[in-house]
N, C-alpha and C positions, 0 to 999 in steps of 0.2 A: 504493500500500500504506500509504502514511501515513497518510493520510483516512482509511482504512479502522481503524486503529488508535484514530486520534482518535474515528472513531464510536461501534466498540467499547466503550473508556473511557467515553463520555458515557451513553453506554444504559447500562451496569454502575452509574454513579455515580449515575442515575435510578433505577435500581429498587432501590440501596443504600437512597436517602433515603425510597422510598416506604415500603418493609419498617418501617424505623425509626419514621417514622410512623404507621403502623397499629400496632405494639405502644405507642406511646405514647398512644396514643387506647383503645386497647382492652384491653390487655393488662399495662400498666404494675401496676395495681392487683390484679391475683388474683391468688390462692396455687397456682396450676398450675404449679409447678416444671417440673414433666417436659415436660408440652405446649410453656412457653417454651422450654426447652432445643431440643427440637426444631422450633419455631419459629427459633431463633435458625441453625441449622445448615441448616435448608430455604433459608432468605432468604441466604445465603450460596453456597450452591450454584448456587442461580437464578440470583443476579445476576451471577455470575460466569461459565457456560454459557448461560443463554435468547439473551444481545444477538448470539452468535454464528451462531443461527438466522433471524435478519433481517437479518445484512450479504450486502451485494453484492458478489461479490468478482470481479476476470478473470480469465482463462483462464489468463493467466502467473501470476497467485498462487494458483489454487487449483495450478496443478503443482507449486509447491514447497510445498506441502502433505504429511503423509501421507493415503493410501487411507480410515485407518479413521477420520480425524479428521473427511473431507470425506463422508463415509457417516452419520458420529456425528453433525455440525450440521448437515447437511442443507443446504450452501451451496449459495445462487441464483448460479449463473455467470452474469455479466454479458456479453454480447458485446462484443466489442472490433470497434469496426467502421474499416473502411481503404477510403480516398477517393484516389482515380489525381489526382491535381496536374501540371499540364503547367507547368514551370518555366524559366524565362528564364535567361540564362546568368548575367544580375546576381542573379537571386531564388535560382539551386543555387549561386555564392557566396556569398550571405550564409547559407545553411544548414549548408554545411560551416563556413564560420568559427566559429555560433553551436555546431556540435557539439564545433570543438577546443578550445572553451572550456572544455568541462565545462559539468553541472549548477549552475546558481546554487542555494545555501542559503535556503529557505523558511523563512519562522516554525514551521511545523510539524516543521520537521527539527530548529529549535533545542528547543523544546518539548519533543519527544519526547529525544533529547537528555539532560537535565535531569531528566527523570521517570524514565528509566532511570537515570543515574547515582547519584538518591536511594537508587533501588530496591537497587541494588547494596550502596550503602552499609548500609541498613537487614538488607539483607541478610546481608550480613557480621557485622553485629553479635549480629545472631541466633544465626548458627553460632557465633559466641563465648563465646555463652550458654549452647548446647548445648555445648560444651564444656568450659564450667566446671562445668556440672554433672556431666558424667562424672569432672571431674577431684577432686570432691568426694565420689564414689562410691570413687576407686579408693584416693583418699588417706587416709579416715577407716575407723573399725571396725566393722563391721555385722554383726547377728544375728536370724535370723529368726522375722518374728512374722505366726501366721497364713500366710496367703497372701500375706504383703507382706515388705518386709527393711527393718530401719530403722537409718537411718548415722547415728551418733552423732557429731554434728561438737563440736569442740572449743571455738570458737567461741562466744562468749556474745552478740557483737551478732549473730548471724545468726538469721533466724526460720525458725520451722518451716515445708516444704513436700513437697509431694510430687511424683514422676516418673513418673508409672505405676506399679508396684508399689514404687518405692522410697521410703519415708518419711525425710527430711530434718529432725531434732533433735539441740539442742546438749544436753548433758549436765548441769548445774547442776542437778539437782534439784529442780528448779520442781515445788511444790504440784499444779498444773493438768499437768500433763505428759500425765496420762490422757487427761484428755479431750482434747489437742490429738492426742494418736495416735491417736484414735477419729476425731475430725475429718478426720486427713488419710488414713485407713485408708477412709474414702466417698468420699474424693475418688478414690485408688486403685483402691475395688472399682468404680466408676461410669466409669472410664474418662477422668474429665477433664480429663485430659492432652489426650485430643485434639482435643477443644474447642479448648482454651488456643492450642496449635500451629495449629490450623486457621485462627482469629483473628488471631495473629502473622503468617502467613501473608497471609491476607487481606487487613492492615493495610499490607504491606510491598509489594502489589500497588497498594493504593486509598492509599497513606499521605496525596493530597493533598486525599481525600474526609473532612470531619470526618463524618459521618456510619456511616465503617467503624469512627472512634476511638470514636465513642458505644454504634454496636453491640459493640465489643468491651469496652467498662466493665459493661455491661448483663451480658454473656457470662459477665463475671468474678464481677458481683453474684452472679447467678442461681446460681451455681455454689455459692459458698459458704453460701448459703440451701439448697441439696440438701443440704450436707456436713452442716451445723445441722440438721435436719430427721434425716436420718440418725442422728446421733450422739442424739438428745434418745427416736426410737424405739427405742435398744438400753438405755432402761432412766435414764439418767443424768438426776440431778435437775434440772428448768429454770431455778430461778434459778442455785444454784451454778454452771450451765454458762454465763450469760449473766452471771457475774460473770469 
């Protein structure tokens, strides 16, 4: 099952780098906001689903499987095939010995290991994140604008963002205040939260693929080009906004 993992990882981590290449060759330079976006979330889905289509796995790990995951990727069971050994009295001692020893520790167990533990960590930090966000929801004042609700945080070094309908501004009376709630009000109506989280995600899986860290800079670009594009069609003049 380890192999199997390691395989996994490497096909995902290949067709990471490929995606990323092909939008750097082709797609880097036009202004198809929406087509990248969804560019951006196809090549994440694949890479992470396809490589589970072409492993080979045995009969004992597809059982500890469920039903609809081995129906969904469409696993080639492997045969496990068993050879009758006539064994000497010296050759069935030294096999029971080698058994009460335990498994010896492979490099792949250390590996895997290490890649998990990252994951965990990364992990965790995440949920920390998501939870400061909510605790910044429940602890500041919010009043509703539009289809969005926007928390007036207190905070002067903190920058504006948003959570899905929730818009995320400190109070200071900032000149530009408009437009940055118009900005983060397309970020909102567009959904791009779940991008962002998809990314995070993605990253916290792939963290030692630089190629997940590049598609997810690209992810974040792209995004904030929709929100700009947005805010510049409801009307708002182009230089002022880009001042």
């Amino acid at each position: 099952m380890d192999n199997t993992i390691i395989t996994y990882m490497l096909k995902a981590s290949v067709s990471i780098a490929l995606f990323y290449g092909i939008y750097m060759l082709f797609m880097r330079n036009d202004t198809f906001l929406r087509l990248r976006r969804f560019y951006f979330l196809f090549a994440i889905f694949v890479s992470v689903l396809y490589p589970f289509r072409s492993l080979q796995l045995s009969t004992d790990d597809i059982q500890h499987l469920p039903s609809f995951v081995v129906n969904l990727m469409g696993f080639e069971e492997q045969p496990m095939t068993q050879a009758t050994i006539e064994l000497g009295e010296m050759e069935a001692g030294y096999l029971v010995a080698a058994t009460e020893t335990g498994k010896t520790i492979e490099p792949t167990d250390i590996l895997l290991i290490v890649l998990i533990l990252v994951m965990l960590l990364l992990a965790l930090r995440f949920i920390v994140q998501l939870f400061s966000v909510l605790k910044l929801r429940m602890n500041n004042i919010s009043e509703k604008y539009g289809s969005c609700r926007i928390v007036k945080l207190e905070d002067r070094k903190s920058s504006p963002f948003s959570f899905f309908n929730w818009i995320f501004i400190n109070i200071t009376g900032r000149q530009e205040q408009q437009e940055i709630i118009a900005h983060e009000e397309v970020h909102a109506r567009q959904f791009h939260t779940i991008d962002i989280i998809l990314t995070e995600i993605f990253c916290i899986c792939f963290w030692w693929n630089p190629f997940a860290w590049l598609l997810r800079r690209e992810v974040k670009i792209n995004l904030e080009y929709l929100a700009d594009e947005g805010v510049l069609k409801n009307g708002y003049d182009t230089r002022g906004y880009q001042y």
